[in-house]
Structures are given as C-alpha cells and as structure tokens.
N, C-alpha and C positions, 0 to 999 in steps of 0.2 A: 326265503323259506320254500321248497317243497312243495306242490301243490296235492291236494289231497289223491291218495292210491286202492286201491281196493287190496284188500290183505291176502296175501299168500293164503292158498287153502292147504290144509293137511295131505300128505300123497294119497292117505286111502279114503277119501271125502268125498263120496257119492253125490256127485252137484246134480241140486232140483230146482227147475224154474219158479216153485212157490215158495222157494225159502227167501229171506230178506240180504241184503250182500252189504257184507261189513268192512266199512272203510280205515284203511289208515292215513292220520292226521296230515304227513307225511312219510318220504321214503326209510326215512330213518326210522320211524318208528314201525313200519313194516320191516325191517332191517331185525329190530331186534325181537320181534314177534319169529322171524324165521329160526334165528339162534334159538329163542325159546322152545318153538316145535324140534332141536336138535337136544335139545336137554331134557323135555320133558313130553316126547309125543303122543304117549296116551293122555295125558292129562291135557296137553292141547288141544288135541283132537274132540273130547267131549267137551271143550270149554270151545270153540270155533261153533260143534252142530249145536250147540244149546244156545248160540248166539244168532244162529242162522234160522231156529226153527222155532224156539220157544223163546226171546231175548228180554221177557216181561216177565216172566216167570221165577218168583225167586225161589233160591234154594236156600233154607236155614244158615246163618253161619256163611253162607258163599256167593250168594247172589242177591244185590239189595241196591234200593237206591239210596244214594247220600245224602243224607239231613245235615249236613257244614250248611250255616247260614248259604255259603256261599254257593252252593250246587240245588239247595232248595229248590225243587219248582224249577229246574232247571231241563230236568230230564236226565241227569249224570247219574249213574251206576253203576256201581262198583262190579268186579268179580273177581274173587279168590282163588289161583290158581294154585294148588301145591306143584314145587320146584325141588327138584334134588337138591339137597345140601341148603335147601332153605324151607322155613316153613312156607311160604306162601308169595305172591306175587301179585300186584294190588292191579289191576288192569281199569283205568278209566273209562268210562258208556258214555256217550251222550247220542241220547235215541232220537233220531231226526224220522221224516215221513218213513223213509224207506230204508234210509242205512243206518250202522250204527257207526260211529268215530272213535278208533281207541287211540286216545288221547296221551 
C-alpha cells in the first residue's frame, strides 16, 4: 500500500500557513480526489477550504461525525460532497493532531 500523501489542492486555493493540511490515505485516493476536483471544482474547492480552515465545524445535512458503532469516538467524519450526475459523495475524516485522512 501507498504511504500516506498530502491531497492535491484545488488550482485557485489561496494556501495559508495556519490552515490544518489534509492528507490522503494513499496515492490512490489522492488520484480520485483529483478526478473529483475535474467534475466537480466548485464544490471541491469549498469542500478542501472548509476542511483546511474550519474541519470541526458541521454543516447541517453535510458535515457530521459518524455515530456507526464502529467510527464512534473515533474521530471519523463524514462530508457530503454534491457531484454532477450524482447526488452526493460520502468522503471519510478522521481528524488526527494536525491532519486530516480522507480515507
């Protein structure tokens, strides 16, 4: 497997040394994060700085942690990305010190 990557940022993403830097699991899943930002780059673009600036903060309906026994207390949260030709796009959190992992 891959060792963990830091995720492609969106082209027009103003990078700030106090925002938090969001990892991917691996390459692959940076892979498909990049396809994603080619389908859907406004909606990535706010789903990447909401993750870099506020990534605790939920949004009704879109941003929440997971209550599955199995993510419990874990730190895993979700976020709902709407996607052309789909309703949405389940993207996994798990909030460590400083980054986050989308899983």
């Amino acid at each position: 497997m891959s060792p963990i990557v830091e995720l492609s940022q969106p082209k027009d993403y103003a990078d700030n040394d106090n925002d938090w830097t969001v990892l991917a699991n691996n390459s692959r899943v940076n892979k498909a994060w990049e396809a994603l930002m080619e389908q859907a780059s406004e909606n990535t673009q706010r789903c990447y700085e909401h993750l870099r600036m506020q990534q605790m903060q939920r949004i009704r309906g879109r941003v929440f942690p997971l209550k599955h026994k199995k993510y419990k207390d874990r730190g895993v949260w979700e976020y709902e990305l709407p996607v052309e030709n789909t309703s949405f796009m389940c993207l996994g959190l798990k909030i460590e010190l400083c980054s986050f992992i989308m899983l």
